[in-house]
N, C-alpha and C positions, 0 to 999 in steps of 0.2 A: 572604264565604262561608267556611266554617268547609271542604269539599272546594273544593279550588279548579281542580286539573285530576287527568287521568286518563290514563296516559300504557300505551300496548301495548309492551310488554318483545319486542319484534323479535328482539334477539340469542339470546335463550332460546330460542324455539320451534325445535323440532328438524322437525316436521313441520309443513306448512302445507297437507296434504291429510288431513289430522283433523280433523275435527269440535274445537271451533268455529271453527275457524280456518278452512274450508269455507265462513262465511258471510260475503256480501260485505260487509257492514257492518265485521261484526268484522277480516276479512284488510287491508283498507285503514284500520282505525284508525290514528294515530302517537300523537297527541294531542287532548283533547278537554278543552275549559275550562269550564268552570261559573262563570258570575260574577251568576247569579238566587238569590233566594232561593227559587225554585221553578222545577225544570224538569223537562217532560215528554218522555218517550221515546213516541214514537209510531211505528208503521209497521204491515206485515201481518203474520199470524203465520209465525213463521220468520224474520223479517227479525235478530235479533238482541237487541232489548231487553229483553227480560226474562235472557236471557244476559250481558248485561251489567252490567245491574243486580244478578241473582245474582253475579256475580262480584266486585262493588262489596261487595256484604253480605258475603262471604267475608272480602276482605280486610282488613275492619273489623272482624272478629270475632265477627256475626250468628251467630243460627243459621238455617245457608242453605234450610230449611225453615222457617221464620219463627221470630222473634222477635229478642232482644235477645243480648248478650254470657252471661247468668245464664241461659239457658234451654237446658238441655243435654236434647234426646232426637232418639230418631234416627228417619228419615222414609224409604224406598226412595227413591231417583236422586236425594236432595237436595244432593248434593256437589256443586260444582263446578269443570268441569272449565276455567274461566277464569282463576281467582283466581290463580293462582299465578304471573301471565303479565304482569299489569297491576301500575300503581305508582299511589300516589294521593299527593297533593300537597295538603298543608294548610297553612291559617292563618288562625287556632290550630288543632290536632290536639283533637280531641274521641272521647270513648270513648262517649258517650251516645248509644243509637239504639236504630232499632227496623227491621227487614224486615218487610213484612206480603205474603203470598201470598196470596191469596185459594184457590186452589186445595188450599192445604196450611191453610189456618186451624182447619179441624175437628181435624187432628191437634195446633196449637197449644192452641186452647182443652182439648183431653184431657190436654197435660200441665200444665197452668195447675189444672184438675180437682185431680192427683196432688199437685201440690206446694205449692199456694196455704193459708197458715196462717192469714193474716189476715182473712179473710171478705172476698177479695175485692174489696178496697180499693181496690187499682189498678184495676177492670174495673168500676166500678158499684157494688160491692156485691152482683153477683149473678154465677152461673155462667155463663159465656160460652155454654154450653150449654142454659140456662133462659129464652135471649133466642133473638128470629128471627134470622134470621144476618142481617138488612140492622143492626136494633137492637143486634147483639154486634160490629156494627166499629162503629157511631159509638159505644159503650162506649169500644172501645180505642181510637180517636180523641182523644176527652173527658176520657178518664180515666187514659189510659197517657202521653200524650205531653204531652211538659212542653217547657220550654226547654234551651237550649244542649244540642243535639240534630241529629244526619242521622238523616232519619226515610226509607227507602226502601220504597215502595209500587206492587204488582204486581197492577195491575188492582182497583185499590178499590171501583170502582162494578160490580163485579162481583152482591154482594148491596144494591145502594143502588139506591132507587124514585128516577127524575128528581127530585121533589121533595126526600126526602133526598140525592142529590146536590150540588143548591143546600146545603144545610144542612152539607155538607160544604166549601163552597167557601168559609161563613162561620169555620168552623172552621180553615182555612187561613189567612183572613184573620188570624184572634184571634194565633193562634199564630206568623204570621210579623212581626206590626208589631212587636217591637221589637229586631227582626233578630237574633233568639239561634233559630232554630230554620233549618234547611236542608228541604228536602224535593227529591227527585227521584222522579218517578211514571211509572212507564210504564201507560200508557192506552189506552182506544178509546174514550170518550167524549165527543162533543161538546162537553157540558155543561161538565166539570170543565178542560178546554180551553181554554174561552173565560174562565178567570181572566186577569184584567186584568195585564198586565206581566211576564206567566213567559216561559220562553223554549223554545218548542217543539223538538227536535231528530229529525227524520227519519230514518229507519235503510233507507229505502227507497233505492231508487235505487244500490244498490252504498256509497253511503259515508254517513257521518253529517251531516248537514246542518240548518244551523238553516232555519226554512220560517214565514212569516206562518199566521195561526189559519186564514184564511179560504181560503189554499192548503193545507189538510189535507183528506185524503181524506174523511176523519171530518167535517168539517162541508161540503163540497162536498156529498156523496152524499146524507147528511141532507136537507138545503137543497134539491136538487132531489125527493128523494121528498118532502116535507111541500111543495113548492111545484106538484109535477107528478104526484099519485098515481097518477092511473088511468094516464097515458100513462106511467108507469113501469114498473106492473105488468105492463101489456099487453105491452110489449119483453119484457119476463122472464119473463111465463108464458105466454104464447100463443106457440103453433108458427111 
C-alpha cells in the first residue's frame, strides 16, 4: 500500500473537548494501519468517517471539497478541522489522488466548468454538468482515475443506481489488479461492501475496528428487510 498507517498526533491536541476530538471514534484513535488495497470506513452518521477521511485528503494535499492537489476553489466548512493532528505513513509516498464528495461534487464539476481547456478530456468528453449525476461520477471514475494513486471516496454510491454500483465494483476491480492504485471509501452501501477481500473498518462502537461484511449493520439490516418485509415494516410503522 502506497498509505500504510495513520497515526492521531495525541501530543498536539490542546483540547479534547472540541470537536472532532468529541467523537469517540476519533478521541480513542492512536494508530490505524491500512494494509488493503481497498478499505472501507463504515459506521452511523456522526460516527467519525467521513471526518477522517477529510482529514486524510487534507493532509495529502486534496481539495477538502473535492478533488485533486490542482484543483484550487473554495466551498463554505470545507476545511478541516482534523488534518493538522494526524500523520500519514507511506510506502512509497505518492502525490497522485483524488477526494471525491458527493455532497460537494456539484461545486467540483462548476469549477471543472471554469477551468477545463481541453474539452474535457479527463471527464468523458463532456461537462460534468451535461451528465446525470449517477453518469458524471462513473465519468470521473473512468476517466479521472488512473494508477499509482490514493483515491479517497465519500459516499460514492450516493448518485449510483444498484446496478451501476455493481459497475462500479468492476471498476475497482480494473483499477486495483496491478496494485498501483489505493482506495479508501467511506460507505453505506451494502453493495460496494461486499467487494471480495477489502477490509472493512467500523467507527462505531467508541473506537475503530475492523468487522467481517456480514457483521455490518449495512448488510444485517438489508438482509433482514428483503428477507422479512412486511414483519419489518409492521414493528416500524404500526403503533
Amino acid at each position: 500500500m502506497f498509505l500504510n498507517r495513520i497515526s492521531l498526533m495525541k501530543e498536539n491536541i490542546e483540547d479534547f473537548d472540541k470537536y472532532p476530538f468529541t467523537v469517540p471514534a476519533i478521541n480513542s484513535l492512536d494508530e490505524l494501519d491500512l494494509t488493503d488495497a481497498i478499505t472501507f470506513f463504515v459506521g452511523e452518521n456522526g460516527s467519525g468517517k467521513s471526518t477522517l477521511l477529510e482529514a486524510i485528503a487534507d493532509k495529502c494535499g486534496f481539495n477538502t471539497a473535492g478533488g485533486g492537489r490542482n484543483n484550487t476553489y473554495d466551498v463554505h466548512a470545507a476545511e478541516s478541522a482534523l488534518g493538522d493532528h494526524i500523520r500519514l505513513s507511506w510506502m512509497p509516498k505518492v502525490s497522485n489522488g483524488f477526494f471525491m464528495r458527493a455532497e460537494s461534487f456539484y461545486h467540483f464539476a462548476t469549477h471543472i466548468d471554469e477551468v477545463d481547456g481541453d474539452g474535457f478530456q479527463a471527464y468523458g468528453g463532456r461537462s460534468l454538468h451535461e451528465q446525470s449525476h449517477g453518469e458524471s461520477f462513473l465519468s470521473l471514475f473512468l476517466n479521472r482515475f488512473n494508477g499509482r494513486a490514493l483515491y479517497l471516496l465519500d459516499e460514492p454510491e450516493a448518485a449510483l443506481s444498484p446496478q451501476r454500483q455493481l459497475t462500479f465494483l468492476r471498476i475497482l476491480k480494473d483499477l486495483t489488479a496491478e496494485g498501483n492504485c489505493q482506495f479508501i471509501i467511506a460507505t453505506h452501501s451494502p453493495i460496494l461492501l461486499g467487494y471480495p477481500e477489502a477490509k472493512i473498518l467500523s467507527f462505531d462502537g467508541g473506537t475503530i475496528q475492523e468487522i467481517d461484511y456480514e457483521m455490518t449493520d449495512h448488510y444485517r439490516i438489508t438482509k433482514y428487510f428483503l428477507d422479512h418485509r412486511q414483519k419489518f415494516l409492521k414493528e416500524i410503522l404500526e403503533d
